[in-house]
VEXTOR-106111 format. One record per residue: x, y, z of N, C-alpha, C, O in turn; residue in three letters. Coordinates in nm, 4 decimals, always signed. Example, Ala and Ser with C-alpha at 12.3 -4.5 7.8 and 13.67 -1.06 7.14 Angstrom:
REM residues 2
+1.3190,-0.5690,+0.7800,+1.2300,-0.4500,+0.7800,+1.3200,-0.3300,+0.7800,+1.4236,-0.3319,+0.8465,ALA
+1.2850,-0.2250,+0.7080,+1.3670,-0.1060,+0.7140,+1.2900,+0.0030,+0.7870,+1.3409,+0.1138,+0.8039,SER
REM end
This chain:
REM residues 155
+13.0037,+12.6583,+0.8096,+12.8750,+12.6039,+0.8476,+12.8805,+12.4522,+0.8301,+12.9436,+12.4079,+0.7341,UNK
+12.8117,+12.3582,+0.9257,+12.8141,+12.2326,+0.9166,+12.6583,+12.2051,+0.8354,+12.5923,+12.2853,+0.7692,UNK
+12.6312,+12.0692,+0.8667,+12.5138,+11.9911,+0.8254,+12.4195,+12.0920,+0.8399,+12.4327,+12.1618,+0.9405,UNK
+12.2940,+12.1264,+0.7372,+12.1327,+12.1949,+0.7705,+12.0716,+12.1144,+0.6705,+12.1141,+12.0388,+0.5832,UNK
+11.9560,+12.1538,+0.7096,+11.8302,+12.1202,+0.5995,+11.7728,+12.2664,+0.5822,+11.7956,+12.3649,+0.6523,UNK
+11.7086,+12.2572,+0.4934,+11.6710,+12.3369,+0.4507,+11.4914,+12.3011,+0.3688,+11.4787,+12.2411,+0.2620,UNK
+11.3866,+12.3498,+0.4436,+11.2645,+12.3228,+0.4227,+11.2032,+12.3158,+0.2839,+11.2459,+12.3923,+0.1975,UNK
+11.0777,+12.2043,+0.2484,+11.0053,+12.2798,+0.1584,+10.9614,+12.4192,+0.1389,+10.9607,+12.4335,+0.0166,UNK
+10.9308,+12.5109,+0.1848,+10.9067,+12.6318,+0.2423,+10.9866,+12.7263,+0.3064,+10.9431,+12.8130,+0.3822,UNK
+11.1102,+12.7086,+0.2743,+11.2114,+12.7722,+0.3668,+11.3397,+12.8056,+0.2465,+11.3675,+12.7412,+0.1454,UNK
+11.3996,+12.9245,+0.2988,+11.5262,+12.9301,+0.2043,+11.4941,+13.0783,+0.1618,+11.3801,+13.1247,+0.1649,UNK
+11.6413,+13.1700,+0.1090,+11.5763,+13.3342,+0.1105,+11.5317,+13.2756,-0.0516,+11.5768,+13.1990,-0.1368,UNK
+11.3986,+13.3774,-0.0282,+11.3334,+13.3641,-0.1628,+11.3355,+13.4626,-0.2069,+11.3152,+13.5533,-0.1261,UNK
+11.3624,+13.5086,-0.3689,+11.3492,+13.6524,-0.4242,+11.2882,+13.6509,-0.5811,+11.3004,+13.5733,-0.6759,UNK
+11.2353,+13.7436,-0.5648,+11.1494,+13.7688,-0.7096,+11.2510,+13.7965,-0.7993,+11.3043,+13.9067,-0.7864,UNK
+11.2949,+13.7161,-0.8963,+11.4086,+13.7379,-0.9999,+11.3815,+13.7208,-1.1209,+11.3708,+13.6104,-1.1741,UNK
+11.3625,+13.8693,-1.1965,+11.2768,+13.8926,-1.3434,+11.1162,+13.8468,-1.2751,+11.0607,+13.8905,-1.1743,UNK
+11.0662,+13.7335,-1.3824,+10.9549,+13.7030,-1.3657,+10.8969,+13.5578,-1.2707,+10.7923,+13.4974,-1.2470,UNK
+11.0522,+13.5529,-1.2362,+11.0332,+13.4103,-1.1285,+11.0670,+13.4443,-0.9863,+11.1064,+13.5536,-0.9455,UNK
+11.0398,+13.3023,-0.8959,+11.0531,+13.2531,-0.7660,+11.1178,+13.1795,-0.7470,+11.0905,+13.0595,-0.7495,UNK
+11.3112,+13.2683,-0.7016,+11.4181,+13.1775,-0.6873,+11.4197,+13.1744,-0.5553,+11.3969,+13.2703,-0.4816,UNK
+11.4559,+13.0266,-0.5117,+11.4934,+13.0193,-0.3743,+11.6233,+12.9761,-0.3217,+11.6381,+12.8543,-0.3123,UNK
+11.7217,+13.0527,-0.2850,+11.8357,+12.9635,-0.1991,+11.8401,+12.8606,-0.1413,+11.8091,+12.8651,-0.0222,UNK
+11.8783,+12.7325,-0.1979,+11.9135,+12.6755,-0.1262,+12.0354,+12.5459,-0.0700,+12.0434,+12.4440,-0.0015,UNK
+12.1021,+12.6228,-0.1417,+12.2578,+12.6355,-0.0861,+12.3620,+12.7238,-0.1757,+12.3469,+12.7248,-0.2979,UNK
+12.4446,+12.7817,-0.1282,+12.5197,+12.8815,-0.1588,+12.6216,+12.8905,-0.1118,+12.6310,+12.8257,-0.0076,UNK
+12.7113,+12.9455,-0.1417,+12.8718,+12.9470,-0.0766,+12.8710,+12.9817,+0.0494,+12.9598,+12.9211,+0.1094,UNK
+12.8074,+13.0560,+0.1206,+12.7537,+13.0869,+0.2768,+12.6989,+12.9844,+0.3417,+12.7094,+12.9718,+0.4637,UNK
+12.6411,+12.9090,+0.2727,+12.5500,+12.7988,+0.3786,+12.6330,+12.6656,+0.3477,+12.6138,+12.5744,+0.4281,UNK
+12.7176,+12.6423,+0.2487,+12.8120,+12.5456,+0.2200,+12.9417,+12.5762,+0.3116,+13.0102,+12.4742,+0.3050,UNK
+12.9862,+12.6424,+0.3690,+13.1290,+12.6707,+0.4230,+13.1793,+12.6748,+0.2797,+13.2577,+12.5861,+0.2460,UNK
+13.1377,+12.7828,+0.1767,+13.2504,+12.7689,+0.0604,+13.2791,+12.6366,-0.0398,+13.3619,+12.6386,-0.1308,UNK
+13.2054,+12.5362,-0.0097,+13.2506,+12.4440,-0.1095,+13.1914,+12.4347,-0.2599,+13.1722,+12.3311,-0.3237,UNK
+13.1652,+12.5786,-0.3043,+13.1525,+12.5844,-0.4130,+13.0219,+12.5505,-0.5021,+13.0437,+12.5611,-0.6228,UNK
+12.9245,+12.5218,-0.4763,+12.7711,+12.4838,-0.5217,+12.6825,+12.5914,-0.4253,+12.6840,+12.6380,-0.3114,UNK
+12.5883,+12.5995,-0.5765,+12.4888,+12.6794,-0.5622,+12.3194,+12.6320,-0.5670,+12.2998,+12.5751,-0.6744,UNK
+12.2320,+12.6365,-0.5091,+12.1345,+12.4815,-0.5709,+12.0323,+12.6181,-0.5779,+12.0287,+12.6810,-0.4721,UNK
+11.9757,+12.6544,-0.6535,+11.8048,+12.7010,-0.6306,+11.6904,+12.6766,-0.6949,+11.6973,+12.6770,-0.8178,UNK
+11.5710,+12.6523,-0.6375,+11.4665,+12.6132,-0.6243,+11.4095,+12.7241,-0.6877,+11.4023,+12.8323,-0.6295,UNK
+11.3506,+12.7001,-0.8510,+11.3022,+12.8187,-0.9239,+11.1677,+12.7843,-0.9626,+11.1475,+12.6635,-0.9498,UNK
+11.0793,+12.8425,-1.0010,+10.9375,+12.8322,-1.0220,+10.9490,+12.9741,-1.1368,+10.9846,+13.0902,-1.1165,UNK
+10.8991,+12.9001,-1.2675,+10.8617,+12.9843,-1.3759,+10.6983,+12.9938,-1.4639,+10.6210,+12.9031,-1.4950,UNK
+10.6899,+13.1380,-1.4843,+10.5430,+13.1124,-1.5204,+10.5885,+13.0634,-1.6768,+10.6984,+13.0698,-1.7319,UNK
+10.4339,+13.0023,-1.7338,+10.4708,+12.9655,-1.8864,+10.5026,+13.0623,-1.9880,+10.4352,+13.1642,-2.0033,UNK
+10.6111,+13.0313,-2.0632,+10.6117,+13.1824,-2.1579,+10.7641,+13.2190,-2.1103,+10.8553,+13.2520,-2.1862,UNK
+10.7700,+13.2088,-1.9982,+10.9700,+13.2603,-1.9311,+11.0280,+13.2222,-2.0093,+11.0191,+13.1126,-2.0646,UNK
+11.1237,+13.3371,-2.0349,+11.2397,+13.3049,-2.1055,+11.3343,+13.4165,-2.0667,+11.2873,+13.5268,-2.0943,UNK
+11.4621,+13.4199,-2.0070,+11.5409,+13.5033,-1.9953,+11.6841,+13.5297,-2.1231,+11.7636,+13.4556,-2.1810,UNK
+11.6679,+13.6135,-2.1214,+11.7637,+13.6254,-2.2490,+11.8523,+13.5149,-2.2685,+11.8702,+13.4334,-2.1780,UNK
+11.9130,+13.5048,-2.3867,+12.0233,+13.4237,-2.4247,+12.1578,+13.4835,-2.3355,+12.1755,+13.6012,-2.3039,UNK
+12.2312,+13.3877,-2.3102,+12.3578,+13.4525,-2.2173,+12.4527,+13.3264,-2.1962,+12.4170,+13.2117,-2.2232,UNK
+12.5925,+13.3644,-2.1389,+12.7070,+13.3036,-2.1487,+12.7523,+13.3139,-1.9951,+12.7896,+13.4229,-1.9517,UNK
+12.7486,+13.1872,-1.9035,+12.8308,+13.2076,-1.8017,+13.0127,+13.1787,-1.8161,+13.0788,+13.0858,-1.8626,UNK
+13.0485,+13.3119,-1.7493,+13.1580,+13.2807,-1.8205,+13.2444,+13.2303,-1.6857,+13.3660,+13.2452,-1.6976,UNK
+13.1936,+13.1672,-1.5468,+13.3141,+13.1394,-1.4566,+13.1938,+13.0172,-1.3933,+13.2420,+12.9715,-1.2896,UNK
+13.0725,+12.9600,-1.4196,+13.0304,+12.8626,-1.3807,+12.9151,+12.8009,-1.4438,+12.8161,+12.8549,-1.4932,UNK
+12.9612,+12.6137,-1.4281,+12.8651,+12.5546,-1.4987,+12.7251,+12.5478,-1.4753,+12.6950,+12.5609,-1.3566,UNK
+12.6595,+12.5362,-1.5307,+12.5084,+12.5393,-1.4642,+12.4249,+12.4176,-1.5222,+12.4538,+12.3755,-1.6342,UNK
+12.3081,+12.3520,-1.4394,+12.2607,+12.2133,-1.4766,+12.1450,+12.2433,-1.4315,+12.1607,+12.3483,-1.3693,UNK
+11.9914,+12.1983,-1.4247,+11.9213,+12.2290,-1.4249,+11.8362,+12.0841,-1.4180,+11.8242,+12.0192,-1.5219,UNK
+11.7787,+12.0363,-1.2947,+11.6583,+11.9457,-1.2901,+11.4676,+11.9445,-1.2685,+11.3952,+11.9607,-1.1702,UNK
+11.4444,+11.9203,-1.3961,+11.3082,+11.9200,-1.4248,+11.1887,+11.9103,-1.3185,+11.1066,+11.8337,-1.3689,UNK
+11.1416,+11.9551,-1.1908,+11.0850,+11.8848,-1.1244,+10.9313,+11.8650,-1.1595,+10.8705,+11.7617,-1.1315,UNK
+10.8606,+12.0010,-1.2393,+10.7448,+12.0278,-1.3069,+10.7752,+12.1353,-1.4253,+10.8500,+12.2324,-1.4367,UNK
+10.6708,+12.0631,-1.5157,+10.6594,+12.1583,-1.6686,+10.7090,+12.1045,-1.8027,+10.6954,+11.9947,-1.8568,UNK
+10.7623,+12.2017,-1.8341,+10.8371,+12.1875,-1.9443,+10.9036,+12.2657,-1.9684,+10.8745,+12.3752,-1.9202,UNK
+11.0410,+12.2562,-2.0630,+11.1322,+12.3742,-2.0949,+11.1942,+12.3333,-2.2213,+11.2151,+12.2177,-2.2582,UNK
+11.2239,+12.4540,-2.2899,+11.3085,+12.4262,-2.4354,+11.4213,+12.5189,-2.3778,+11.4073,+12.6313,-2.3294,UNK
+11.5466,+12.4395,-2.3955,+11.6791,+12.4977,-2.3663,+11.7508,+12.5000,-2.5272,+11.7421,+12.4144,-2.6152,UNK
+11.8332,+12.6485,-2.5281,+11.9297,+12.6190,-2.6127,+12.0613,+12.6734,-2.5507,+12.0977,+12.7815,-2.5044,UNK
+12.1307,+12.5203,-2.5752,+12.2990,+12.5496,-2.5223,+12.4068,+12.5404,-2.6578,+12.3920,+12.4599,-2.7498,UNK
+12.4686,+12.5963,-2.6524,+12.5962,+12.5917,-2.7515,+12.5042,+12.5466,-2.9172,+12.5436,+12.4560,-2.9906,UNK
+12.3957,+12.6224,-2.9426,+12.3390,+12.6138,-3.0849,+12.2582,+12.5107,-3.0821,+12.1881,+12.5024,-3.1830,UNK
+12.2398,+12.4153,-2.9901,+12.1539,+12.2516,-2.9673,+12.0318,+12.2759,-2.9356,+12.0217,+12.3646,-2.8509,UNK
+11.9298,+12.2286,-2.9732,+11.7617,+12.2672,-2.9015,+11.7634,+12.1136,-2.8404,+11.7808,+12.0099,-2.9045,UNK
+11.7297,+12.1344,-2.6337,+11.7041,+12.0728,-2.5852,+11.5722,+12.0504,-2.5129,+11.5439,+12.1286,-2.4221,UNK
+11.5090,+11.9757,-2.5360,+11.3602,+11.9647,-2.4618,+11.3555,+11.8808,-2.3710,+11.3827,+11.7619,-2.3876,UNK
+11.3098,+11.9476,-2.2310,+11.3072,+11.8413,-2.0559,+11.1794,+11.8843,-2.0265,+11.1311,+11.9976,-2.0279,UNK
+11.1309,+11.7743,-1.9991,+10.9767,+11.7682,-1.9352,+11.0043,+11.6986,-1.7670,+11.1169,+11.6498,-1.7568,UNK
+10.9501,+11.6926,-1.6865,+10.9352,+11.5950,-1.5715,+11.0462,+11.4832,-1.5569,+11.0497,+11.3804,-1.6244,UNK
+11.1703,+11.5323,-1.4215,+11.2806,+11.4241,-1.4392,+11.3692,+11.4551,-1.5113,+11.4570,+11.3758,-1.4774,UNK
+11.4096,+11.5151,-1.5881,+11.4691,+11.5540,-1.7257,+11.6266,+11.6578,-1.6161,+11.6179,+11.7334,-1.5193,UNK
+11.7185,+11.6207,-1.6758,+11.7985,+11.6906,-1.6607,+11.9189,+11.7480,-1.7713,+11.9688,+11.6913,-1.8685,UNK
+11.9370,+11.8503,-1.7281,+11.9783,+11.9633,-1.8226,+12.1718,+12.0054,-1.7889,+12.2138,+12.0453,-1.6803,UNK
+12.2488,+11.9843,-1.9005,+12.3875,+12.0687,-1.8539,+12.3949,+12.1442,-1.9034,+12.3385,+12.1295,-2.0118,UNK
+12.4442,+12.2506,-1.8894,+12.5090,+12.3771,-1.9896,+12.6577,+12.3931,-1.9547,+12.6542,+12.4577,-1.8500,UNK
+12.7702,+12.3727,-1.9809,+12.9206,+12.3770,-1.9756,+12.9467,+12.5835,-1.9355,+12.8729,+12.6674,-1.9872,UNK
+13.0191,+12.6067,-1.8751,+13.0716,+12.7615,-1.8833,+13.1526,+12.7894,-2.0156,+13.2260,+12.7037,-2.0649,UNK
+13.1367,+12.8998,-2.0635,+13.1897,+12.9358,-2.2103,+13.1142,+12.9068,-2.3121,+13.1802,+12.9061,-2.4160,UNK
+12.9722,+12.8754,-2.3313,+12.8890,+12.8403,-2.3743,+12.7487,+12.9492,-2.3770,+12.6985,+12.9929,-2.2735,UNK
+12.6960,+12.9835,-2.5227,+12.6258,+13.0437,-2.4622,+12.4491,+12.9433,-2.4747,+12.4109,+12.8839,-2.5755,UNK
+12.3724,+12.9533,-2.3409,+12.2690,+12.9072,-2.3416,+12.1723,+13.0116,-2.2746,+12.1994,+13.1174,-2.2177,UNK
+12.0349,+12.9421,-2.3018,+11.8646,+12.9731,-2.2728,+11.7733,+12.9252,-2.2862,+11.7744,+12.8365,-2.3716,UNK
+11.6554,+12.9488,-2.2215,+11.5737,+12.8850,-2.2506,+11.4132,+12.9197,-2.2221,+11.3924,+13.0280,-2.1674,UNK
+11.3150,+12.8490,-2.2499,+11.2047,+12.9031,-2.2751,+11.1419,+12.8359,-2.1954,+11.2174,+12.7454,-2.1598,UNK
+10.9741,+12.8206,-2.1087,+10.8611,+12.7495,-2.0458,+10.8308,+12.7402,-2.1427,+10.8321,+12.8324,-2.2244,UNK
+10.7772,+12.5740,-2.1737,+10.6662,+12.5971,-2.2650,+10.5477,+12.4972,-2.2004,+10.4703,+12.4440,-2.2800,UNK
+10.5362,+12.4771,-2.0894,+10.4164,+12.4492,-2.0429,+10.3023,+12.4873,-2.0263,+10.3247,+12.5810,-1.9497,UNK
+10.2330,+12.4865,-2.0351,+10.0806,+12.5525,-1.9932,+10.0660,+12.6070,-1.8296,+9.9960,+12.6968,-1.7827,UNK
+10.1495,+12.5258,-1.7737,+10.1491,+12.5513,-1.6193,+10.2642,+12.5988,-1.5733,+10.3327,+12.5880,-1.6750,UNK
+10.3432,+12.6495,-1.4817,+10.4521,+12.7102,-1.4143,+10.5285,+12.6086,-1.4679,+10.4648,+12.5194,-1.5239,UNK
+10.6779,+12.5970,-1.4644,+10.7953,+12.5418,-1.4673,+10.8670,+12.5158,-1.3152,+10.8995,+12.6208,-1.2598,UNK
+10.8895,+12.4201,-1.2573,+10.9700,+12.4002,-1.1533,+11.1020,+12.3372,-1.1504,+11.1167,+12.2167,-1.1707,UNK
+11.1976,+12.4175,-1.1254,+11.3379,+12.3178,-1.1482,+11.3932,+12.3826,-1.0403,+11.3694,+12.4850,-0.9763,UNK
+11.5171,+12.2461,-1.0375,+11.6533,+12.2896,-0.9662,+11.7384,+12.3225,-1.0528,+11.7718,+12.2594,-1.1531,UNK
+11.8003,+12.4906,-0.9901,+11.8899,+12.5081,-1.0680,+12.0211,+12.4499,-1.0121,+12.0212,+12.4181,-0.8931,UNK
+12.1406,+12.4315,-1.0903,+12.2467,+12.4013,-0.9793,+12.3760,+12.5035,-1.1071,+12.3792,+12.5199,-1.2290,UNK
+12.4536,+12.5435,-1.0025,+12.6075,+12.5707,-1.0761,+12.7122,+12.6001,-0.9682,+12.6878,+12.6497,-0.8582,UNK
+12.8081,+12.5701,-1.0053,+12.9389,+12.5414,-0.9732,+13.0606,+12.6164,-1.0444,+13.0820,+12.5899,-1.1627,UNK
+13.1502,+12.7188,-0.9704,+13.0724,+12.7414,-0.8337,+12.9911,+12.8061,-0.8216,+12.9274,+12.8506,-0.9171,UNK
+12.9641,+12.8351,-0.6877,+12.8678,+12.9252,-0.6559,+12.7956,+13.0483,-0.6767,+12.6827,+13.0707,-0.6330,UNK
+12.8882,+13.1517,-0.7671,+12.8750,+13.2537,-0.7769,+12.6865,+13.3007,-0.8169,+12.6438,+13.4114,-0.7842,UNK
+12.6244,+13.2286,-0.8667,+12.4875,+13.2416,-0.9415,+12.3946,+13.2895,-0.8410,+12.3184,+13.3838,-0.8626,UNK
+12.4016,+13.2033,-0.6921,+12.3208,+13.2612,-0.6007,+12.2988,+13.4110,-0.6022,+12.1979,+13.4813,-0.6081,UNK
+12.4376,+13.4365,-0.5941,+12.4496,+13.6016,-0.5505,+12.4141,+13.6838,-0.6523,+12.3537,+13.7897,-0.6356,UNK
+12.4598,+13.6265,-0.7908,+12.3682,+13.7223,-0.9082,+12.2012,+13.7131,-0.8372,+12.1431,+13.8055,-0.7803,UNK
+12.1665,+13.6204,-0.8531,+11.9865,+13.6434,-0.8295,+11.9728,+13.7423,-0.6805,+11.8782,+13.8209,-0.6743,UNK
+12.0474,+13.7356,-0.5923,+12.0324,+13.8112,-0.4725,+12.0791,+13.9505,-0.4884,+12.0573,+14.0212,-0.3900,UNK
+12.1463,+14.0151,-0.6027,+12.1956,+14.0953,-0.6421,+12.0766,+14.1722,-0.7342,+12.0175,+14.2706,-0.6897,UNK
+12.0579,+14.1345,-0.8233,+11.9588,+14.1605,-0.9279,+11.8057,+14.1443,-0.8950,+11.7133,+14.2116,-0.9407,UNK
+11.7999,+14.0428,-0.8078,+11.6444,+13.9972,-0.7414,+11.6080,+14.0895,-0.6561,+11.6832,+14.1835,-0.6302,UNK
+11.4567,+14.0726,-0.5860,+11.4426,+14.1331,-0.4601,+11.3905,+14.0570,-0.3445,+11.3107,+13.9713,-0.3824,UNK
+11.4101,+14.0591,-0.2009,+11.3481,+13.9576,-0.1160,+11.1668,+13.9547,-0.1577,+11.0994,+14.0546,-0.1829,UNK
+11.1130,+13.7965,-0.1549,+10.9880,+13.8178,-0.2057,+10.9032,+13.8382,-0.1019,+10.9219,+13.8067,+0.0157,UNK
+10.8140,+13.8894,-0.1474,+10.7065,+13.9356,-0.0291,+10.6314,+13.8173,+0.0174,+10.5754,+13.8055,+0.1264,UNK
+10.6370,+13.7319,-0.0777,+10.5234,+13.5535,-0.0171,+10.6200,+13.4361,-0.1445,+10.6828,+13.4574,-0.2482,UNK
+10.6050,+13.3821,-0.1093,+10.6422,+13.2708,-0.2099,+10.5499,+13.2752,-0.3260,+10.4949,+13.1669,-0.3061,UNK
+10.4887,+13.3253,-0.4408,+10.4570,+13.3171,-0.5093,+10.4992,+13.4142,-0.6572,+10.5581,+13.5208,-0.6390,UNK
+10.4750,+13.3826,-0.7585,+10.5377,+13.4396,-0.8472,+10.5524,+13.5833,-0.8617,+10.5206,+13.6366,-0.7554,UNK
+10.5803,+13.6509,-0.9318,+10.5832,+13.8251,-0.8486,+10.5017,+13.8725,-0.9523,+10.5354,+13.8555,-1.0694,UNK
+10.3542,+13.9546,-0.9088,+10.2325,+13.9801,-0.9887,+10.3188,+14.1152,-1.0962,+10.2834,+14.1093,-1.2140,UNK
+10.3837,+14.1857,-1.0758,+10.4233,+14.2784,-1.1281,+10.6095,+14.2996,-1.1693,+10.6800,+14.3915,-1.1278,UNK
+10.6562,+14.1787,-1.2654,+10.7905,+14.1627,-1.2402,+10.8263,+14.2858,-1.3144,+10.7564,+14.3442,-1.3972,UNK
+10.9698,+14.3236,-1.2645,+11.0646,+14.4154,-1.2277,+11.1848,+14.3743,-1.3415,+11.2823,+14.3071,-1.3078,UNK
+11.1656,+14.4220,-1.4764,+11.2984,+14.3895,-1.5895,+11.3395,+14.4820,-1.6323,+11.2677,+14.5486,-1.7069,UNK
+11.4364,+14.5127,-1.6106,+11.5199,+14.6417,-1.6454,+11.6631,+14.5843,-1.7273,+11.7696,+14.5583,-1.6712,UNK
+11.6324,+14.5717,-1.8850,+11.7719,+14.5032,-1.9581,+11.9057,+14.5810,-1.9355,+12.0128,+14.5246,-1.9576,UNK
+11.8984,+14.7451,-1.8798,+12.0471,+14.7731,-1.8585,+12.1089,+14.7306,-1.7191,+12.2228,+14.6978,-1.6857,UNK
+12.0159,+14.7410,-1.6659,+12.0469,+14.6769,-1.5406,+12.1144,+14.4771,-1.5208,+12.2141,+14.4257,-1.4700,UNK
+11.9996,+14.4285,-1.5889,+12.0432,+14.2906,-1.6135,+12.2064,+14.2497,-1.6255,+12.2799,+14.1722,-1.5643,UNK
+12.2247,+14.3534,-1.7490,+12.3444,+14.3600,-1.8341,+12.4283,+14.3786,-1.7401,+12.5294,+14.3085,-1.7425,UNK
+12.4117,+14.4767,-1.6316,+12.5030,+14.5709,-1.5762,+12.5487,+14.4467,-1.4318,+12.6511,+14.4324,-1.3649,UNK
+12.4369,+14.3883,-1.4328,+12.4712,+14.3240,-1.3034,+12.5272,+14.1878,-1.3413,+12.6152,+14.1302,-1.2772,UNK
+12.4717,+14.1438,-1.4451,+12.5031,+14.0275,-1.5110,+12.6882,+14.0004,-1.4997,+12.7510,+13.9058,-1.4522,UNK
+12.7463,+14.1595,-1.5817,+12.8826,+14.1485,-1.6388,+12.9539,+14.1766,-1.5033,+13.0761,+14.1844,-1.5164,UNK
+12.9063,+14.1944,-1.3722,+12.9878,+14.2333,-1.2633,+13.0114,+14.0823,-1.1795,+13.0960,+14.0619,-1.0924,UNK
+12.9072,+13.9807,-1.2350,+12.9019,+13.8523,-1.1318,+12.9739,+13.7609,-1.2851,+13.0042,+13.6448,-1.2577,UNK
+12.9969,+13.7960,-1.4105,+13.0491,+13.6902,-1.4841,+12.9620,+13.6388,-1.6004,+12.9795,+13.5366,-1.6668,UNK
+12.8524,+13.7426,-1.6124,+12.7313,+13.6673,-1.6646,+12.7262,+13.7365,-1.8043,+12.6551,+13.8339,-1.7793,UNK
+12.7627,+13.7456,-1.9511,+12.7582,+13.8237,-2.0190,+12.5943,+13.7745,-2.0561,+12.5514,+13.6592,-2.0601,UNK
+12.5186,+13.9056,-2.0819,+12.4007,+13.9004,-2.1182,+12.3981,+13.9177,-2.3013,+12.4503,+14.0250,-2.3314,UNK
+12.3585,+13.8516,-2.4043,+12.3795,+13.8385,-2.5488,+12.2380,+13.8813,-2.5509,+12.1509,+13.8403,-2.4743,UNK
+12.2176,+14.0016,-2.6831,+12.1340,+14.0744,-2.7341,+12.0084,+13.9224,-2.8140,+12.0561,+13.8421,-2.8942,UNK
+11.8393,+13.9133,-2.7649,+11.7744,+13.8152,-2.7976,+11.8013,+13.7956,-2.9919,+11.8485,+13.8599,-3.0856,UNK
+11.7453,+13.6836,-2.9691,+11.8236,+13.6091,-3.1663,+11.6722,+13.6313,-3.1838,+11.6186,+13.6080,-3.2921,UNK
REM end
């Protein structure tokens, strides 16, 4: 695939846990060059388990909210602008602690992350957060350890 854009409003969107991830770029829409970018929206209170990517880095830019990350034992706090690394072999997570939704870019390298959320997610019915999210921890686990993702029991 050559040059696209890709809309405010546009990109496959899927209800993943209790958020609104959106594709928008992935090893399919990159010709393979390895980056994954998605456009996530979290309600306040999200937190997905603690976990370890074990084949890609992941970084994370603040666009609205707030978030408490912990990577490799460190408590990191990004508000607005704020950007976030987590290294692979590392285990990190993190929490909303805004009053209002959380908006970030996720990014990792490579790509593989898209396809966990398209794997584990479901296509969303509207762009908005999913009124009735869908968490099933053996499943998580199960899908997690098939894309690289070990899921670690909450501290």
């Amino acid at each position: 695939m050559g040059a696209y854009v890709i809309g405010a409003d546009e990109g496959e969107a899927y209800w993943f846990l209790d958020n609104l991830m959106t594709v928008k770029a992935s090893s399919g829409l990159t010709g393979n060059r390895g980056l994954a970018l998605l456009e996530a929206v979290m309600p306040p209170g999200s937190a997905p388990p603690p976990h370890v990517h074990e084949k890609e880095d992941e970084a994370w830019y603040v666009l609205e909210g707030a978030v408490e990350f912990r990577v490799a034992g460190k408590t990191l706090t990004a508000r607005q602008g704020s950007f976030v690394f987590a290294p692979k072999g590392v285990e990190n997570g993190f929490r909303v602690t805004s009053s209002t939704p959380l908006k970030v870019l996720a990014i990792t390298w490579p790509a593989g992350f898209a396809d966990f959320v398209r794997e584990l997610g479901e296509p969303a019915g509207a762009r908005t957060l999913p009124s009735h999210p869908k968490i099933d921890p053996e499943r998580i686990v199960a899908v997690g350890k098939k894309h690289g993702i070990h899921v670690l029991p909450p501290h």
